[in-house]
Biopython code that builds the backbone (N, CA, C, O; Angstrom):
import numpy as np
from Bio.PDB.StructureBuilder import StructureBuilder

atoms = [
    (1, "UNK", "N", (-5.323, 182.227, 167.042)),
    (1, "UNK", "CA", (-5.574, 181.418, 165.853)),
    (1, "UNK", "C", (-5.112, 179.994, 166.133)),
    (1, "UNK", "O", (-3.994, 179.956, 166.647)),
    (2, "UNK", "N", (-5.700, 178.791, 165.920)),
    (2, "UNK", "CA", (-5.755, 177.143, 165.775)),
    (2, "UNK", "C", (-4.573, 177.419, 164.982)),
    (2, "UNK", "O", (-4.387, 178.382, 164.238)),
    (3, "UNK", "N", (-3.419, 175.979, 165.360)),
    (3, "UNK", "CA", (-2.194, 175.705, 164.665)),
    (3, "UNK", "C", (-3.353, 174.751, 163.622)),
    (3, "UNK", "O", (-4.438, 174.301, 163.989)),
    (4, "UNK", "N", (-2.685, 174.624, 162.168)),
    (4, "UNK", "CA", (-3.195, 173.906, 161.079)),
    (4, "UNK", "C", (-2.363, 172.064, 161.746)),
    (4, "UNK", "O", (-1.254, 171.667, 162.102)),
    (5, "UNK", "N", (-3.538, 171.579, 161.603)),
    (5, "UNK", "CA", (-3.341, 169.975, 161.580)),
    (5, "UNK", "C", (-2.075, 169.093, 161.157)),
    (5, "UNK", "O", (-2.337, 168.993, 159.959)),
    (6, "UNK", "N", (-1.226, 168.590, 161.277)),
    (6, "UNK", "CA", (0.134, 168.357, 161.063)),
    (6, "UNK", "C", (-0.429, 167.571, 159.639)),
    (6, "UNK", "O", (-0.136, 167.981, 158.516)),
    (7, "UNK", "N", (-1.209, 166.483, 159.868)),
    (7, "UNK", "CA", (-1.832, 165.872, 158.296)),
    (7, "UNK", "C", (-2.351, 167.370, 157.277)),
    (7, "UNK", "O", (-2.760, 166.958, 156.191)),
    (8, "UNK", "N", (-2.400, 168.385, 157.336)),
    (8, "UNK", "CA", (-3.028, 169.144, 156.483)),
    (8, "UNK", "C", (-1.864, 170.026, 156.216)),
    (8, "UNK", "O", (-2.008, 170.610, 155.142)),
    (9, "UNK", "N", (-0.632, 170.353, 156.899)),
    (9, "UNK", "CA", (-0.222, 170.921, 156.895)),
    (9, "UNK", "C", (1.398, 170.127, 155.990)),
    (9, "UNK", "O", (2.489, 170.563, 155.620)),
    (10, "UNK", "N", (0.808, 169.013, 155.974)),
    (10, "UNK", "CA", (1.827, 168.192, 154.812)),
    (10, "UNK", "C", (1.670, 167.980, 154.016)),
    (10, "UNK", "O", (2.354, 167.131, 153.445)),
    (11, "UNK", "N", (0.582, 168.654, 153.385)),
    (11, "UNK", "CA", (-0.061, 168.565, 151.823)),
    (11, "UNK", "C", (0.430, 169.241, 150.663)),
    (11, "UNK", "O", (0.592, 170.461, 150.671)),
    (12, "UNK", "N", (0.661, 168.580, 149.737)),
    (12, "UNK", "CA", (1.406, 169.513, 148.985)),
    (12, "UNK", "C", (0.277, 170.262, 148.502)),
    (12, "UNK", "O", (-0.817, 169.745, 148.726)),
    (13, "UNK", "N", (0.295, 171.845, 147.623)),
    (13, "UNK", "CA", (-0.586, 172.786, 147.135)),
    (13, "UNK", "C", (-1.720, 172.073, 146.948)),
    (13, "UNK", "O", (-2.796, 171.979, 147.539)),
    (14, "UNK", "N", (-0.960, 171.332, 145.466)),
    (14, "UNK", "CA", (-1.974, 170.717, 144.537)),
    (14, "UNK", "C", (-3.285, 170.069, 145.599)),
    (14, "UNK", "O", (-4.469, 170.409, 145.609)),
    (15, "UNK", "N", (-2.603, 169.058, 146.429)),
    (15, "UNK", "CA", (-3.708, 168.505, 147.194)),
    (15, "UNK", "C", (-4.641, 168.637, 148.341)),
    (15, "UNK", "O", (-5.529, 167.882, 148.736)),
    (16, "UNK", "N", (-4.083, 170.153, 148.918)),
    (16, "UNK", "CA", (-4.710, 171.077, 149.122)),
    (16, "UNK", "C", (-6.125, 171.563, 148.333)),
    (16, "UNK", "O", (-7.284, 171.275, 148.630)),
    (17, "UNK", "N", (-5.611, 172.428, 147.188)),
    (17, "UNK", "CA", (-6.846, 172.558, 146.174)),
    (17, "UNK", "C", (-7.393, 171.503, 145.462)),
    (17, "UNK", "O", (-8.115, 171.799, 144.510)),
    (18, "UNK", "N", (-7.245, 170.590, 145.663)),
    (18, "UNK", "CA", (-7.965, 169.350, 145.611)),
    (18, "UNK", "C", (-9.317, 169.126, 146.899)),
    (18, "UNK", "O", (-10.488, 168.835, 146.655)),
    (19, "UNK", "N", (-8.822, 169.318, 147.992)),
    (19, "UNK", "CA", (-9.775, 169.579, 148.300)),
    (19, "UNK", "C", (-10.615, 170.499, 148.775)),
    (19, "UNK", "O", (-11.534, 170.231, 149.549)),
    (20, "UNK", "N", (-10.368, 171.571, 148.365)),
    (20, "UNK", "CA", (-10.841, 172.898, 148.556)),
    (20, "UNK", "C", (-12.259, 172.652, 147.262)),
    (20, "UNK", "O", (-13.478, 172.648, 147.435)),
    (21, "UNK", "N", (-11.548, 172.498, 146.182)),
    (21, "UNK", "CA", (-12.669, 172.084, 145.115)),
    (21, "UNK", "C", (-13.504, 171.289, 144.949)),
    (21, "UNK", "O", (-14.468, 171.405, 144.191)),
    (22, "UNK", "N", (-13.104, 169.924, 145.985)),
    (22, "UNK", "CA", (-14.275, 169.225, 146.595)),
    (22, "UNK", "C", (-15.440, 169.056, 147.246)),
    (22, "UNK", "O", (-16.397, 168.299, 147.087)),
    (23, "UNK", "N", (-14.991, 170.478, 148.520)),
    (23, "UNK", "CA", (-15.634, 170.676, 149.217)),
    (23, "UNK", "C", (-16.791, 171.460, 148.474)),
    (23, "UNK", "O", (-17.986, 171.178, 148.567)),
    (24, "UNK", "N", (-16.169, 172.642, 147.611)),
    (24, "UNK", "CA", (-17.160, 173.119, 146.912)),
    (24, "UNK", "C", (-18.104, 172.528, 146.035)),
    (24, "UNK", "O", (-19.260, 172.860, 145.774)),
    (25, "UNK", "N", (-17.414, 171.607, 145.634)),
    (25, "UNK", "CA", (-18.243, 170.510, 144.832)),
    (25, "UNK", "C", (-19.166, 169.982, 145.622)),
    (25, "UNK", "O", (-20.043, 169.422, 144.965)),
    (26, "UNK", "N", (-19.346, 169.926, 146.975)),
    (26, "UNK", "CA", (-20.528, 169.134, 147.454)),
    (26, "UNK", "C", (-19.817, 167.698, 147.625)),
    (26, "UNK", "O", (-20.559, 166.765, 147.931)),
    (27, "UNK", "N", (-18.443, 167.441, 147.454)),
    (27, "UNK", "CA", (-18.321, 166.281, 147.272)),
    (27, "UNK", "C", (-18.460, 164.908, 146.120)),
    (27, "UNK", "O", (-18.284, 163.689, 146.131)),
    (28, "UNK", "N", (-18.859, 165.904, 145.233)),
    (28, "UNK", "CA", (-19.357, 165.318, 143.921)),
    (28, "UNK", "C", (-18.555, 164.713, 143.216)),
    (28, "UNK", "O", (-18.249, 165.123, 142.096)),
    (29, "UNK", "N", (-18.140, 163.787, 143.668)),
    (29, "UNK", "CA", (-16.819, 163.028, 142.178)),
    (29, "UNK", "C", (-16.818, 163.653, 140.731)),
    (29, "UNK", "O", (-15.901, 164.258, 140.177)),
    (30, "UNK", "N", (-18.096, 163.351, 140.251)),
    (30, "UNK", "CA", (-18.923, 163.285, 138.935)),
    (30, "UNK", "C", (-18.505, 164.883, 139.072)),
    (30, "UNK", "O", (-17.599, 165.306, 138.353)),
    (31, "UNK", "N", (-18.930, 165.443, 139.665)),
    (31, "UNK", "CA", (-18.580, 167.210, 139.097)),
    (31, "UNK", "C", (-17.018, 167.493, 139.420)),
    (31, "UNK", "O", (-16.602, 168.570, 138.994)),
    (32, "UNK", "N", (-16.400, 166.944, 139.886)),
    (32, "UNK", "CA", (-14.943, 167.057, 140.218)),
    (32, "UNK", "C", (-14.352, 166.506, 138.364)),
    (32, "UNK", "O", (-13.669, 167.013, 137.475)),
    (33, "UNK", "N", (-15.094, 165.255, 138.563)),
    (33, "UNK", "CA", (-14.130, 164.955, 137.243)),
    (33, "UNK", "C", (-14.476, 165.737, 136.193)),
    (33, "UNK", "O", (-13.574, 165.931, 135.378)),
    (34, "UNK", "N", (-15.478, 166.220, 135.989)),
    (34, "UNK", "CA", (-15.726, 167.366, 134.910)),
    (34, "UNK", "C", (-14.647, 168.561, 135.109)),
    (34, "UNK", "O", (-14.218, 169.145, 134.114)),
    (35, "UNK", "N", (-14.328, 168.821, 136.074)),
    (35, "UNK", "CA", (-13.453, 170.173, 136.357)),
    (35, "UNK", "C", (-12.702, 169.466, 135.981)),
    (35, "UNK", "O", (-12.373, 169.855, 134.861)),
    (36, "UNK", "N", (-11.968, 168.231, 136.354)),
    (36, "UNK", "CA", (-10.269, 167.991, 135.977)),
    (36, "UNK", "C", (-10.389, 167.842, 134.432)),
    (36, "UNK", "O", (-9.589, 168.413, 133.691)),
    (37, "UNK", "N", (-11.591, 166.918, 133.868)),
    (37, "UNK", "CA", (-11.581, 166.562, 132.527)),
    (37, "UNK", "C", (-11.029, 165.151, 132.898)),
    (37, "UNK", "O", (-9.894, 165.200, 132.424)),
    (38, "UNK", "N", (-11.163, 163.997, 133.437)),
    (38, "UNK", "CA", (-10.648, 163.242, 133.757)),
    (38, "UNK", "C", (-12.176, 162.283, 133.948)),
    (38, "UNK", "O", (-13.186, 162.956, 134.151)),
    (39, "UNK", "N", (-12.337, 160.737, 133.885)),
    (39, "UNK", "CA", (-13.410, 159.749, 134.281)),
    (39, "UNK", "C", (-13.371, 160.287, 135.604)),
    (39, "UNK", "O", (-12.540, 161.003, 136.163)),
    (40, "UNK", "N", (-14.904, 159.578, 136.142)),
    (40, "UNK", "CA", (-14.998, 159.432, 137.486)),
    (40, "UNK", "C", (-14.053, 158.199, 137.956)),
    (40, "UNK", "O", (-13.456, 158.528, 138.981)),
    (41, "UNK", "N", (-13.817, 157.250, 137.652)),
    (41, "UNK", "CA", (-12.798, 156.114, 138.383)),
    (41, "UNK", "C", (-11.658, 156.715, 138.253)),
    (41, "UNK", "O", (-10.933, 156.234, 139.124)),
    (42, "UNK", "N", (-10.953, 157.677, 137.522)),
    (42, "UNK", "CA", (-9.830, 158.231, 137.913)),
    (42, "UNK", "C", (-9.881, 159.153, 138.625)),
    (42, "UNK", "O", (-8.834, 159.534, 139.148)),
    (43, "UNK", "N", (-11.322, 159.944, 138.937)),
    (43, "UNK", "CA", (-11.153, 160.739, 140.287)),
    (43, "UNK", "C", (-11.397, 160.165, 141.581)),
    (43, "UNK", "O", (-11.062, 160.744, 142.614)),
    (44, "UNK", "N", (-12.054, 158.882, 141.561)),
    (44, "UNK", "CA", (-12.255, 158.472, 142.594)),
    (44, "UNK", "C", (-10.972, 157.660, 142.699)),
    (44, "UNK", "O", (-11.295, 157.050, 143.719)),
    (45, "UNK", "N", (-10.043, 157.301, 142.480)),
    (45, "UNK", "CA", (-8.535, 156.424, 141.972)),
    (45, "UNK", "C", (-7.666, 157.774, 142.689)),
    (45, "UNK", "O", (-6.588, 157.448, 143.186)),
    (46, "UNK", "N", (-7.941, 158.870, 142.760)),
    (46, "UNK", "CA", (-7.540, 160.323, 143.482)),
    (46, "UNK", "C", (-7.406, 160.458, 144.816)),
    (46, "UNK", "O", (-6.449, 160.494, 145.589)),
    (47, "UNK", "N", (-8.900, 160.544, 144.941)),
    (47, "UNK", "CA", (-9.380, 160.493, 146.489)),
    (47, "UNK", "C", (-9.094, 159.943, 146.919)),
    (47, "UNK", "O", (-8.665, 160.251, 148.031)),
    (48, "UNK", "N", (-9.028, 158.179, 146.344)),
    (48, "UNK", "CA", (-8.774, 157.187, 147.432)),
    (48, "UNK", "C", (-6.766, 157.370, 147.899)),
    (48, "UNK", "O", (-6.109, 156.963, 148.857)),
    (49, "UNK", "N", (-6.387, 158.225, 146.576)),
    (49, "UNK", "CA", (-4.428, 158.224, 147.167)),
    (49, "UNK", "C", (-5.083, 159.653, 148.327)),
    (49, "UNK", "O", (-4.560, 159.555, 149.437)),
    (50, "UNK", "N", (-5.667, 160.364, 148.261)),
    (50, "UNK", "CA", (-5.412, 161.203, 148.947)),
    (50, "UNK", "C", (-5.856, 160.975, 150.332)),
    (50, "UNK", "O", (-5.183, 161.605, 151.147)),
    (51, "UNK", "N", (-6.899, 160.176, 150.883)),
    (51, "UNK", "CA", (-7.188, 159.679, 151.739)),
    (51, "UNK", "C", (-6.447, 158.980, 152.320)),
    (51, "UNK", "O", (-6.381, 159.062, 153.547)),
    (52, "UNK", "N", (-5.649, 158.060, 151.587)),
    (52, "UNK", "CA", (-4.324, 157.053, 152.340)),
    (52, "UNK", "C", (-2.960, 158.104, 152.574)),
    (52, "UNK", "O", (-2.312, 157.922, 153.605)),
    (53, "UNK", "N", (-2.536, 159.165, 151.654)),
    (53, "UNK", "CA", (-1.946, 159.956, 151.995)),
    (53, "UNK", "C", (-2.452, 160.774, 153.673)),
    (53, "UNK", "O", (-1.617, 161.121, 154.508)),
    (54, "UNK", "N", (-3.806, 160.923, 153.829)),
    (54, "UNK", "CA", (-4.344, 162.006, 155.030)),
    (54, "UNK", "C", (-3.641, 161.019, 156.340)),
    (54, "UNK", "O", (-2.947, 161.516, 157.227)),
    (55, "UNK", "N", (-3.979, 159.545, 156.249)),
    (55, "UNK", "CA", (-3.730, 158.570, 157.020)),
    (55, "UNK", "C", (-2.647, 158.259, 157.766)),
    (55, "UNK", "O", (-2.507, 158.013, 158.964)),
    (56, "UNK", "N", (-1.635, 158.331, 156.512)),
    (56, "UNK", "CA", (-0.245, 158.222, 156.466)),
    (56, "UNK", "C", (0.416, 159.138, 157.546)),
    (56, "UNK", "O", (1.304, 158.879, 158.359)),
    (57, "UNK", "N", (-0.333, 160.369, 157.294)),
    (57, "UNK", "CA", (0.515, 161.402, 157.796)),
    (57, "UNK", "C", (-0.046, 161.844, 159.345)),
    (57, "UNK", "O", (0.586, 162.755, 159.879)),
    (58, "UNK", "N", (-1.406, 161.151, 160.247)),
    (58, "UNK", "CA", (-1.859, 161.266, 161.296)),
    (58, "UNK", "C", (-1.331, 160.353, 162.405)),
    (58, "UNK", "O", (-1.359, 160.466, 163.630)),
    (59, "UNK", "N", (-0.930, 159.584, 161.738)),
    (59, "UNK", "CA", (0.397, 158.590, 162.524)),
    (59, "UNK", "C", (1.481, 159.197, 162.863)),
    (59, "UNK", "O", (2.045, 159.561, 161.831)),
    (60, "UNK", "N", (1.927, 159.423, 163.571)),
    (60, "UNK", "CA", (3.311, 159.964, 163.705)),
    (60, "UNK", "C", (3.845, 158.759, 164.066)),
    (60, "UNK", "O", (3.245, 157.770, 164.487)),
    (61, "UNK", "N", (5.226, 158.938, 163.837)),
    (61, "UNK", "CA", (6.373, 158.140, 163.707)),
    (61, "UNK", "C", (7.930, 158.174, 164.101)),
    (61, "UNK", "O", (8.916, 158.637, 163.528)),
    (62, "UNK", "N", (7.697, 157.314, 165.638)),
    (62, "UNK", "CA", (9.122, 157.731, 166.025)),
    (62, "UNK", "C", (10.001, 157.162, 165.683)),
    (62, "UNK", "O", (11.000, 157.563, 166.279)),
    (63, "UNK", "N", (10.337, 155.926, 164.596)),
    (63, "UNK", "CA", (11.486, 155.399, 164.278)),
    (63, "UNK", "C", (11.573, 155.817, 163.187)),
    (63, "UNK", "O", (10.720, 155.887, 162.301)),
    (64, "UNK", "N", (13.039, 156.235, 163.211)),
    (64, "UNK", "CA", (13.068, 157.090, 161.619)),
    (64, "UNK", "C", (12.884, 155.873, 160.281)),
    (64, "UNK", "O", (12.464, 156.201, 159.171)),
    (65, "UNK", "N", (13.191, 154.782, 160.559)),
    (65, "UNK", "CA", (13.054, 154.353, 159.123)),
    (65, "UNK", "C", (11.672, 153.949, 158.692)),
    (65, "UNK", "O", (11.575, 153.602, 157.515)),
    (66, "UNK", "N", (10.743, 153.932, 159.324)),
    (66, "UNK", "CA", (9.216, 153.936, 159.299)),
    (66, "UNK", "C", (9.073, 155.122, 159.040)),
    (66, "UNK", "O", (9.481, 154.852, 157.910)),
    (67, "UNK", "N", (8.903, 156.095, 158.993)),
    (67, "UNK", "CA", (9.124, 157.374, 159.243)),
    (67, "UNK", "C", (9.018, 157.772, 157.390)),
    (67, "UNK", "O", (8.066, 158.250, 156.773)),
    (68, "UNK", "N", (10.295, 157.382, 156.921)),
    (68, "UNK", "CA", (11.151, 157.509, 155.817)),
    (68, "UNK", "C", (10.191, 156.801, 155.035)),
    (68, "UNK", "O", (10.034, 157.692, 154.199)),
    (69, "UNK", "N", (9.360, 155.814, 154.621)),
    (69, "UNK", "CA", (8.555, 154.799, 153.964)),
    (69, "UNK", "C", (7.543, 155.508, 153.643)),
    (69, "UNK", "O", (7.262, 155.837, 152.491)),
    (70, "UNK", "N", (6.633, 155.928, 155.114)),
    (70, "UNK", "CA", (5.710, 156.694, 154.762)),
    (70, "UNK", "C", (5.842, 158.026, 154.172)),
    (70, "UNK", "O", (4.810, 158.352, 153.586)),
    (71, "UNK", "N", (6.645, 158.783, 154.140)),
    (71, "UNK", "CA", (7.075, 160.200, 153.520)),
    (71, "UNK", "C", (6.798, 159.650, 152.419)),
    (71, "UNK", "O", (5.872, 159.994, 151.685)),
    (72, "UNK", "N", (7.752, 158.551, 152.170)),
    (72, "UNK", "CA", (8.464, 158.478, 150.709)),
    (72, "UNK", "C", (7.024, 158.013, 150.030)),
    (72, "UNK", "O", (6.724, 158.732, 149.077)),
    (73, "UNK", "N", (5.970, 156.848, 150.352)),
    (73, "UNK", "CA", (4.778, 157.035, 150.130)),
    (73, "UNK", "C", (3.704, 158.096, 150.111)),
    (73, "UNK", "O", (2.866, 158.012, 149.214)),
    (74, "UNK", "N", (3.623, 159.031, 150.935)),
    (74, "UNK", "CA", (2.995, 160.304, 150.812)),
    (74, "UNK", "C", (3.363, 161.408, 149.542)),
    (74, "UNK", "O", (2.735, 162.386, 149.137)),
    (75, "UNK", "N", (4.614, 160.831, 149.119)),
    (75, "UNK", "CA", (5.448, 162.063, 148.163)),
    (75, "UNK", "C", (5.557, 161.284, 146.832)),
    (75, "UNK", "O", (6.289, 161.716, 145.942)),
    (76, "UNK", "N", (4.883, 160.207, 146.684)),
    (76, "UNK", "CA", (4.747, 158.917, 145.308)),
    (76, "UNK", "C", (5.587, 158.513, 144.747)),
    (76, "UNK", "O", (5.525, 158.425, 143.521)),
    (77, "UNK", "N", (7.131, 157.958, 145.744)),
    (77, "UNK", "CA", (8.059, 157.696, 145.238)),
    (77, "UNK", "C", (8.202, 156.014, 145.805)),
    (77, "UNK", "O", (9.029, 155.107, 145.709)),
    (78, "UNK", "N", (6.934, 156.219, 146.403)),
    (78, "UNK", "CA", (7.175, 154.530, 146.416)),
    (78, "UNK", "C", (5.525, 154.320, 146.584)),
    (78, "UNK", "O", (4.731, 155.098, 147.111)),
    (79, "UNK", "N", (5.301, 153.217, 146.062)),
    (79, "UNK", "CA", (3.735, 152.502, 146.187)),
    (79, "UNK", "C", (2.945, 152.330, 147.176)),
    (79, "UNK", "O", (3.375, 151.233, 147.531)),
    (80, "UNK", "N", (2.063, 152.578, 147.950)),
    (80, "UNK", "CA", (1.409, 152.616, 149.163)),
    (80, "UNK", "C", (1.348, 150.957, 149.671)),
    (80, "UNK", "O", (1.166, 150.623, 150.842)),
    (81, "UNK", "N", (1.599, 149.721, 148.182)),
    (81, "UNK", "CA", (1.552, 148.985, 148.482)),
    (81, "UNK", "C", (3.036, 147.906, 149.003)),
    (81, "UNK", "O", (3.112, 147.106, 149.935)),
    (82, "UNK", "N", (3.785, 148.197, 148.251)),
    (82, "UNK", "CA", (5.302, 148.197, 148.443)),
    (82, "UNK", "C", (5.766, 148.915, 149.658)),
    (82, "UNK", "O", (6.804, 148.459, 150.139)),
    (83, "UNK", "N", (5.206, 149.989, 150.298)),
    (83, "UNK", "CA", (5.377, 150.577, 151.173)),
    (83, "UNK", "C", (4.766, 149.839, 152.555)),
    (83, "UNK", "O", (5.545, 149.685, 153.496)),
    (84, "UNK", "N", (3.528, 149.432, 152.666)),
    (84, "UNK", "CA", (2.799, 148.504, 153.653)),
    (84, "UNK", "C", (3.922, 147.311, 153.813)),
    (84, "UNK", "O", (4.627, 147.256, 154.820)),
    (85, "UNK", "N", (4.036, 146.338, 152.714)),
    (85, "UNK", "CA", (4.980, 145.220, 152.553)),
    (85, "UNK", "C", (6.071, 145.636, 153.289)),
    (85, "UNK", "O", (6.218, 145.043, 154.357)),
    (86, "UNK", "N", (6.977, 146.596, 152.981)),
    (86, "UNK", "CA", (8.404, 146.831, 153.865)),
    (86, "UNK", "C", (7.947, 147.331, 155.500)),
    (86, "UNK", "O", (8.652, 147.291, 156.508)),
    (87, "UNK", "N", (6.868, 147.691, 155.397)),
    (87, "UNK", "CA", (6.631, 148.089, 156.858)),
    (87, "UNK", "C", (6.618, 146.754, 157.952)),
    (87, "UNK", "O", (7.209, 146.522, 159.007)),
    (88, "UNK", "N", (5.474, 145.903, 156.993)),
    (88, "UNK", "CA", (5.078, 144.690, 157.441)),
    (88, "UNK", "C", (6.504, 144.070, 158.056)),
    (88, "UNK", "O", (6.686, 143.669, 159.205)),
    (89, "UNK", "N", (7.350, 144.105, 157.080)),
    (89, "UNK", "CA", (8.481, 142.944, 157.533)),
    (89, "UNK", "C", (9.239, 143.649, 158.051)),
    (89, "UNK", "O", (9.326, 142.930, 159.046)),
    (90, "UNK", "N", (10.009, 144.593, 158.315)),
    (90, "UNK", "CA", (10.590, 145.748, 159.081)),
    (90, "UNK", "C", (9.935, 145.536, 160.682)),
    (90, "UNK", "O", (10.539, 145.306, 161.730)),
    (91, "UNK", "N", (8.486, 145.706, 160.432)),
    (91, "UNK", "CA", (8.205, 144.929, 161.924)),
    (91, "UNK", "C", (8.483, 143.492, 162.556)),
    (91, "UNK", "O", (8.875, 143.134, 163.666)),
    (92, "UNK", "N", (8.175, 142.924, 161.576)),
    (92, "UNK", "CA", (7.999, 141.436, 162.038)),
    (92, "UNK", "C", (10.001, 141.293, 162.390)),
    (92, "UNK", "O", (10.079, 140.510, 163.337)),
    (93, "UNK", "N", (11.346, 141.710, 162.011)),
    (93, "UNK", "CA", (12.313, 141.692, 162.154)),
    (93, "UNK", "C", (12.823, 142.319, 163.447)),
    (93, "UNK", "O", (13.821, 142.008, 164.098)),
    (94, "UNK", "N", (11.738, 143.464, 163.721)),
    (94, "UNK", "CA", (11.316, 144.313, 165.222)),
    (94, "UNK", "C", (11.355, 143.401, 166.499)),
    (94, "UNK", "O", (11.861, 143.501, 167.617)),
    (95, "UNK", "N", (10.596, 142.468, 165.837)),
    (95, "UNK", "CA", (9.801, 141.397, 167.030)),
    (95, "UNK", "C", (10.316, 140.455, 167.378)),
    (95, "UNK", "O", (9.896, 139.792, 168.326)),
    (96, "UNK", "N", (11.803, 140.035, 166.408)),
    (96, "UNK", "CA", (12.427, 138.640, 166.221)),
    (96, "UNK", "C", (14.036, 139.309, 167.718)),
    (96, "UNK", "O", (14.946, 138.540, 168.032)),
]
sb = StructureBuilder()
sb.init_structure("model")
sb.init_model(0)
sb.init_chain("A")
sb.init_seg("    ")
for serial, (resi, resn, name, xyz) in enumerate(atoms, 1):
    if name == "N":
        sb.init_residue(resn, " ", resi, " ")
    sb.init_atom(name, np.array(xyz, "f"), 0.0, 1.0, " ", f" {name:<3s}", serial, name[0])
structure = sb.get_structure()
């Protein structure tokens, strides 16, 4: 048996069956948001965290405090965008 994908295998449930129901969906936003009961811009406002979450987590990361940013972004305790920003300058302090 294939080991599961280290990005898939850091998913929490929920976003798991998120996309399990997608797939069945055909991919259909529009029929996704009917299942949640939710607009389509808030399901597509979904996809797009879950996609930057898939991203996040195909990077691996050998310095732990990079490391720590993206978790903490993957797990929505910090902003994907606030999270880029500290990365940004965390590097640029790398380089100095």
């Amino acid at each position: 048996m294939d080991t599961i994908p280290s990005w898939m295998a850091n998913l929490e449930d929920e976003d798991a069956a998120f996309i399990k129901k997608f797939v069945l969906a055909s991919g259909s936003l529009k029929e996704m948001a009917g299942l949640y009961g939710v607009s389509y811009p808030t399901m597509r406002l979904r996809l797009d965290r879950l996609i930057q979450k898939i991203r996040l987590a195909e990077t691996e990361e050998a310095d732990p405090y990079v490391a720590l940013v993206k978790r903490l972004a993957m797990d929505d305790k910090l902003d994907f965008g606030t999270a880029k920003l500290l990365l940004s300058e965390y590097r640029k302090t790398k380089e100095e």
